[in-house]
N, C-alpha and C positions, 0 to 999 in steps of 0.2 A: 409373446405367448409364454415364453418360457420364465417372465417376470412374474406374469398371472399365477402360474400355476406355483410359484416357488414361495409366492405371497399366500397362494390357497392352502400350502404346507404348513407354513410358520402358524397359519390362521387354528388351523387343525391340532398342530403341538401344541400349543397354548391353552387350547380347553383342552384339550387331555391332560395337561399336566396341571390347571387348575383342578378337575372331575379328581382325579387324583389325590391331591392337596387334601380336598372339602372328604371324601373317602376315609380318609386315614387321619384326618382330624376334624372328629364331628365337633365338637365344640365352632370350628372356625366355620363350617357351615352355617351351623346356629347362628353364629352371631351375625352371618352375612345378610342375613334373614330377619333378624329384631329389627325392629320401627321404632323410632321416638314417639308417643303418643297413642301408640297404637299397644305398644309391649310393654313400654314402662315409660315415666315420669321425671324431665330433670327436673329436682329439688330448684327453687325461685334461688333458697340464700343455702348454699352448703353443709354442712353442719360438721364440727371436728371427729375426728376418729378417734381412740384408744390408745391404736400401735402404731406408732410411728414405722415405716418400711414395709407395713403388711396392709393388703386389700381389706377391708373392714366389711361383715357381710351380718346384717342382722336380720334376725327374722321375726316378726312382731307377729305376737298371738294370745289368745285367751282361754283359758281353759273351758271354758263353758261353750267354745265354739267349736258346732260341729265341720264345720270346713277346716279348720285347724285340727281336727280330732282326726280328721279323714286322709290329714296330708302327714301327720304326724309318725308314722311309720315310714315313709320315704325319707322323712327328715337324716336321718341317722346313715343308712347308707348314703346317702348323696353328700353329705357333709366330709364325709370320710374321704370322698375322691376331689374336693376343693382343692389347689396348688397348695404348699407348702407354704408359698405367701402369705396365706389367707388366714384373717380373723375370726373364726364363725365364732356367733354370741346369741341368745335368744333374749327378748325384751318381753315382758308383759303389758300389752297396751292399756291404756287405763284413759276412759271415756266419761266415766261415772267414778259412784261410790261403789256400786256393784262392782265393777273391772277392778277396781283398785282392792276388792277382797282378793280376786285369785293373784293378783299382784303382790300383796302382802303373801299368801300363802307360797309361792315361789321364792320369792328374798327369804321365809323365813327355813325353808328346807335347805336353802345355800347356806344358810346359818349355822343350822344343826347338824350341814356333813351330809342328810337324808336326800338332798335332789339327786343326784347322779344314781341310785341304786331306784327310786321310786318314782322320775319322773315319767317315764313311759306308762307307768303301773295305774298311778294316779287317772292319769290322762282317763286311760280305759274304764277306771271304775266311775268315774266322773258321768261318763257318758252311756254308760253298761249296767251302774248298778243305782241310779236313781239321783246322783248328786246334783246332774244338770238341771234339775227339776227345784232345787233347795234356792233361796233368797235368805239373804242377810244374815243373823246369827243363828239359823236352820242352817247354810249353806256352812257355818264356819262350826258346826256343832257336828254337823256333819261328814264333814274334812277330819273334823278331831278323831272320833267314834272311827275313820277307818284307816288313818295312820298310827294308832292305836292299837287296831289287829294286826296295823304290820310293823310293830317292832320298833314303832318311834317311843321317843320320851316325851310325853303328851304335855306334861308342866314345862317341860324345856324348849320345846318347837312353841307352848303357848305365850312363854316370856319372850323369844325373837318375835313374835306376832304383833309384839306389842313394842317393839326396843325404838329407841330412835335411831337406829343404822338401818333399820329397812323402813322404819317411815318413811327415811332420809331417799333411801332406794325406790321409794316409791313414786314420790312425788317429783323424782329424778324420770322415771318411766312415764308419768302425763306429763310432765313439758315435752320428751322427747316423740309423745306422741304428736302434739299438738306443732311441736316441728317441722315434723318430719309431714305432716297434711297427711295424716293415715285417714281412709276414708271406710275403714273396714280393716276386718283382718280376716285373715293370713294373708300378709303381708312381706317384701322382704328390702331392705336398702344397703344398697352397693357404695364401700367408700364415702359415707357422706354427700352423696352426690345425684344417688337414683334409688327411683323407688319403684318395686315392682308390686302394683298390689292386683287381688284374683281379681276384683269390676273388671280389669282389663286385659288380664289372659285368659281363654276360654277353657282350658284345663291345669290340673295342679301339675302335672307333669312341663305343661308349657310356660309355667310360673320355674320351675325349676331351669329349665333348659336356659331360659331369658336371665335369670340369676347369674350363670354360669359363664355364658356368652358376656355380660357385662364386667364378669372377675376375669375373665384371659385376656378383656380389652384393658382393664383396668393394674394388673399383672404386670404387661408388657410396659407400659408407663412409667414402672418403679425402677424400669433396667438405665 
């Protein structure tokens, strides 16, 4: 009896002190909880990273999508609490000629120094002020006409639109799509290794959580 009951104690510590564990480290919750197939996708053939020593976390999207438009304000705080490991990087996926405008329009604000002060900016007006509604040199006359009002140098952002270091960047962004088996975006891949796309999580938040849970798994690896 007294074996029983000393084995029903040990039984009882043990999920306490796991409830505990999962408590005070949500991330390890999370991850307890992600499903291969279900939450995300191992990549067939891997694909190389950047930085060598850091978890490599990209997030592939397109301006004209409003489920990227919608996630796009989480982005930034959630990015900011990744481990110190971590790579975060944004891609523009490129499917078309269409995808591959806002693609070029991204490479060419990294260009010009303008993405980091206008890319949130953009985003919003895109989706708020009629741009997602533009195709082809409408969409790029349009893009012109409103970084224009804000303060860019429209001949100079228009020569990066055109240079061959973000063509270069560009058609570097559709093989990576076409790698990587994006089947849609907002999308995100972990390390070269997984892919977390929204078809298979039911909220953006649970696209986030699953990112996250794959970067502590992935984190611990490097030690």
């Amino acid at each position: 009896m007294r074996n029983n009951s000393l084995s029903r104690t040990v039984v009882r510590l043990a999920a306490a002190l796991l409830l505990g564990a999962l408590a005070l480290n949500p991330t390890l919750a999370q991850q307890s909880a992600i499903e291969e197939g279900m939450d995300y996708t191992t990549l067939k053939i891997p694909q190389a990273v950047d930085v060598a020593g850091k978890v490599e976390v990209i997030e592939f999207f397109w301006y004209r999508c409003p489920h990227c438009h919608a996630l796009e304000p989480a982005i930034e705080p959630w990015s900011k609490k990744l481990p110190r490991e971590t790579n975060f990087r944004r891609v523009p996926a490129v499917f078309s000629d269409e995808w591959a405008l806002d693609a070029r329009v991204f490479y060419a604000l990294e260009a010009t120094g303008d993405w980091a002060r206008l890319h949130g900016k953009l985003f919003d007006a895109i989706h708020k002020e009629g741009g997602v509604n533009q195709r082809g040199a409408a969409y790029i006359a349009w893009v012109n006409q409103w970084l224009g009002k804000n303060g860019v140098d429209v001949p100079k952002f228009e020569a990066a639109l055109r240079s061959f270091s973000v063509e270069s960047r560009v058609k570097r962004a559709a093989q990576m799509s076409q790698a990587y088996a994006l089947d849609g975006v907002p999308a995100f891949a972990v390390q070269g290794k997984f892919l977390i796309s929204s078809s298979q999580t039911v909220t953006r938040q649970r696209m986030l959580d699953v990112t996250s849970a794959l970067v502590e798994q992935q984190r611990r690896l490097l030690k």
